[in-house]
N, C-alpha and C positions, 0 to 999 in steps of 0.2 A: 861290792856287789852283794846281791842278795842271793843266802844259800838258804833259808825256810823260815819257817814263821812257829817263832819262838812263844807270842800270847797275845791276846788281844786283852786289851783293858776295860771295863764297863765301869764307870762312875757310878757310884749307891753312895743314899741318904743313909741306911741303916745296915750291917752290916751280918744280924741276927736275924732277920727277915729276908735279907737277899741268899744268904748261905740256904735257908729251909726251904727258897725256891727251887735254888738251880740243882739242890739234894735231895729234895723232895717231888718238888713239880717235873722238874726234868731228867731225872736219876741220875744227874752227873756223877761221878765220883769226884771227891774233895783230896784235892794232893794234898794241900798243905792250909792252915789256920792261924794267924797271926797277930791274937788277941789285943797285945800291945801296940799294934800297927794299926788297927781295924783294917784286916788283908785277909784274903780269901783266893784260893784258886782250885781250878778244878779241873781236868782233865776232860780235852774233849777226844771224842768214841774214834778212833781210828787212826789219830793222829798223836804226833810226840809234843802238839801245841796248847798251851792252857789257857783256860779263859778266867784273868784275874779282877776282883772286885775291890779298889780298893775307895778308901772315902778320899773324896774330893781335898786335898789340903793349901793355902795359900804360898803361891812363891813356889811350884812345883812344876816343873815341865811339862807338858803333854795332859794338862789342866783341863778335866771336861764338867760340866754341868750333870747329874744324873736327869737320866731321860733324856740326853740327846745324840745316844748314838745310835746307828741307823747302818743300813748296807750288810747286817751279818746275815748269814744263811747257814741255819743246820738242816745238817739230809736225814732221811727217815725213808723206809719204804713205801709208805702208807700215809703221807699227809694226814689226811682224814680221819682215819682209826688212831693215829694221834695225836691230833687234836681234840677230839672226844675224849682222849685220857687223860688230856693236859686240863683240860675242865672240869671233868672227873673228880681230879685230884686237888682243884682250886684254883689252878690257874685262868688267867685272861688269854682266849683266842679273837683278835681284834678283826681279825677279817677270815671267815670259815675259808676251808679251802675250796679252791674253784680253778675248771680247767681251764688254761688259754691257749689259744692256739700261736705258736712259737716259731719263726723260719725251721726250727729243728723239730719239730715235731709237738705235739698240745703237752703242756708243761702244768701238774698240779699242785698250787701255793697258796697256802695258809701263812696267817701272819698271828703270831703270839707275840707277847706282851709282859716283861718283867716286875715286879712291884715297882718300880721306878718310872714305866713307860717306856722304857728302850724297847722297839720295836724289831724284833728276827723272824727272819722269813723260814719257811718250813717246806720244803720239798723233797724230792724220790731225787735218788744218786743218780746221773747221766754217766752210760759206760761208754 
């Protein structure tokens, strides 16, 4: 059975470029660094879960292409005022943020963009 969610993995081409993003572009904090590995992880804001980067290697289970992973979602309270930082600071916001209207109420998402292309959506927390 599932008891929580231990890390999500992003496949990167490079692994000195994807660290400067998710450190610099996105203020993650970096748990851990693993030069020898080219491995990367970093703690995401509220939760006990990390989001690991490592490079793609053959003959490895759970084998992804970088750029093709899709469905993540970080919350922010401010889409918009954070997306302006994230470009700010040099990163890709591929689709500005914009309201939609949602059975729960009008919902605002931005979508950013990692040196890779992996695409994560950016929205306000639902209480």
């Amino acid at each position: 059975m599932i008891e929580g969610l231990e890390a999500v993995a992003v496949h990167v081409r490079e692994i000195g470029r994807a660290r400067s993003f998710y450190r610099d572009i996105l203020g993650l904090r970096e748990g851990s660094f693993l030069p020898e590995a080219s491995r990367a992880a970093f703690r995401i804001p509220g939760t006990t879960s990390l989001r690991t980067m490592p490079i793609p290697e053959e003959g490895k289970g759970g084998r992804r292409e970088p750029g093709t992973v899709s469905g993540l979602v970080f919350s922010n309270g401010d889409p918009v005022a954070a997306c302006a930082e994230i470009r700010r600071r040099g990163g890709t916001v591929v689709d500005a943020p914009r309201t939609y209207p949602t059975p729960m109420g009008p919902a605002t998402l931005g979508v950013l963009a990692d040196p890779d292309g992996n695409p994560f959506v950016l929205r306000p927390i639902r209480s």
